[in-house]
TORDO-706876 format. One line per 3 residues: number of its first residue (from 1); their letters; for each residue x, y, z of N, C-alpha, C, CB. Coordinates in steps of 0.1 Angstrom, whole numbers. Atoms other than C-alpha are relative to their C-alpha. Glycine has a CB too. Layout:
! residues N
NUM) a) X,Y,Z,X,Y,Z,X,Y,Z,X,Y,Z ~ ...
This chain:
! residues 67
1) xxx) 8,0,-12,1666,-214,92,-14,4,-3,6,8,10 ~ 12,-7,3,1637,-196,73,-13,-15,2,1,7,-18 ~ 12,6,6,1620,-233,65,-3,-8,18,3,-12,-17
4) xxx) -1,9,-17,1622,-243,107,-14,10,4,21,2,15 ~ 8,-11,-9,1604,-207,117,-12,-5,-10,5,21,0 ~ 12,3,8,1577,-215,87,-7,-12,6,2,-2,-14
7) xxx) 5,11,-6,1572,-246,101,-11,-1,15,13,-8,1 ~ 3,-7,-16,1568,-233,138,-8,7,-5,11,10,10 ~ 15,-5,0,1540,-211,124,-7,-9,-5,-3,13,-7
10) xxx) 15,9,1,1519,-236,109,-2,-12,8,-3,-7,-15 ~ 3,5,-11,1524,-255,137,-10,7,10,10,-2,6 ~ 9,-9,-5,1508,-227,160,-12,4,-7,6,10,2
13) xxx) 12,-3,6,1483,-220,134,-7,-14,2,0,6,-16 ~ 11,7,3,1471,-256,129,-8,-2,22,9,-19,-12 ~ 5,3,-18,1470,-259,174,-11,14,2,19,1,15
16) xxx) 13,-10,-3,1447,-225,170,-11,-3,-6,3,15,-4 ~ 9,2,11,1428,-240,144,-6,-12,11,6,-4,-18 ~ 6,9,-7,1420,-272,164,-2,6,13,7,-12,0
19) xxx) 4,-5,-8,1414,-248,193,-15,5,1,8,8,0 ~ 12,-9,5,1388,-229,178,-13,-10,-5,5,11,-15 ~ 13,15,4,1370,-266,163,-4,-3,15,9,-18,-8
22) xxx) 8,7,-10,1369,-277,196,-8,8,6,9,-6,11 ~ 8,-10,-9,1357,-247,214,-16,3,-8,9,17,1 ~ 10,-2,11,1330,-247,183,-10,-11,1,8,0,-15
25) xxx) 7,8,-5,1320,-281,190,-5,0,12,4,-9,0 ~ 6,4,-14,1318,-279,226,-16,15,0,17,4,16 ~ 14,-10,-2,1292,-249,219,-10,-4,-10,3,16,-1
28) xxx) 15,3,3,1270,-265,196,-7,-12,8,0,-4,-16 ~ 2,11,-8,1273,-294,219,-14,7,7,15,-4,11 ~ 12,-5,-13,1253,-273,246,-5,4,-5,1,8,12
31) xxx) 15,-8,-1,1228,-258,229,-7,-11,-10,1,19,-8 ~ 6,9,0,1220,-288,214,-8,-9,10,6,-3,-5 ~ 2,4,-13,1214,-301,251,-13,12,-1,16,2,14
34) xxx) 11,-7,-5,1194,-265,256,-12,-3,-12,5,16,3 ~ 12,-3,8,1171,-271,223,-7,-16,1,5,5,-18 ~ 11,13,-3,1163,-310,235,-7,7,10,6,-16,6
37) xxx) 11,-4,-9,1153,-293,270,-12,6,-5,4,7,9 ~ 15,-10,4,1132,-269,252,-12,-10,-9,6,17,-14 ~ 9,2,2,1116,-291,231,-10,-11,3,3,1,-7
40) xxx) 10,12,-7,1108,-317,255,-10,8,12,10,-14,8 ~ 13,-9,-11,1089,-288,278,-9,3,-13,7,18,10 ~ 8,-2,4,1072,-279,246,-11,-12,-3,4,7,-7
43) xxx) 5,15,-2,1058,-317,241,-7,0,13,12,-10,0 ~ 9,2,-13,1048,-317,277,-10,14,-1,12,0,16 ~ 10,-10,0,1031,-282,273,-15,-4,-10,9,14,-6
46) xxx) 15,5,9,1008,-296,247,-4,-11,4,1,-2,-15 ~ 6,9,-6,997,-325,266,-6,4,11,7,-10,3 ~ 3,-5,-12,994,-302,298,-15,7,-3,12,9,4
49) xxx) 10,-4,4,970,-278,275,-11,-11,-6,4,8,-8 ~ 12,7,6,952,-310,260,-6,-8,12,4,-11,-14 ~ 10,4,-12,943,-321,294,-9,13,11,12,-8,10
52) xxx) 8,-8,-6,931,-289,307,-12,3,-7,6,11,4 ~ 15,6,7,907,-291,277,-7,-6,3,-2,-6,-8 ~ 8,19,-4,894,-320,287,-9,-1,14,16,-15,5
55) xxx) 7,-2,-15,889,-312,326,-11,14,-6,14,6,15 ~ 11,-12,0,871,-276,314,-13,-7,-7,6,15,-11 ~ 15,4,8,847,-294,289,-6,-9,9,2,-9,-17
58) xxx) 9,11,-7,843,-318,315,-12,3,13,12,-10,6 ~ 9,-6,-9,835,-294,343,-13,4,-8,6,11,7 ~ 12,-1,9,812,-278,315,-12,-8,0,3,-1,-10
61) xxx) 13,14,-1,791,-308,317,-3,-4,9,1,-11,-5 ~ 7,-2,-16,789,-311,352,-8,16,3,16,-1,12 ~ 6,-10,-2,778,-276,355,-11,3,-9,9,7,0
64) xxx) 11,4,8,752,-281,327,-13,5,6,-1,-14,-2 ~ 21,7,-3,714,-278,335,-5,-11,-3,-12,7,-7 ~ 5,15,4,701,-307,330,-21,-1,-3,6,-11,18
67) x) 11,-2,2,671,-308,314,-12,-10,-1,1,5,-9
């Protein structure tokens, strides 16, 4: 009977092992999800800053003296 109980544990080991993969995937899953959000707000942050450039230099030049 010893080679039935051996059996029965690497059964339970290999169902903890594919426990622990999945639970492993499902969390790089989501922070792969949180590192596209992040890097599609930082993309939009640098368009946001290269248009407020644009309006300041622009007011700048409206506000000018004009000589």
């Amino acid at each position: 009977m010893g080679g039935l109980e051996f059996s029965g544990d690497i059964v339970i080991y290999l169902i903890g092992l594919a426990a622990t993969w999945g639970a492993a995937i499902w969390r790089i899953t989501a922070l792969e999800k949180k590192m596209d959000k992040h890097n599609c707000l930082i993309e939009r942050m640098a368009v946001a800053e290269r248009d407020i450039k644009s309006a300041h230099r622009r007011l700048d030049e409206l506000q000018a003296p004009k000589n």
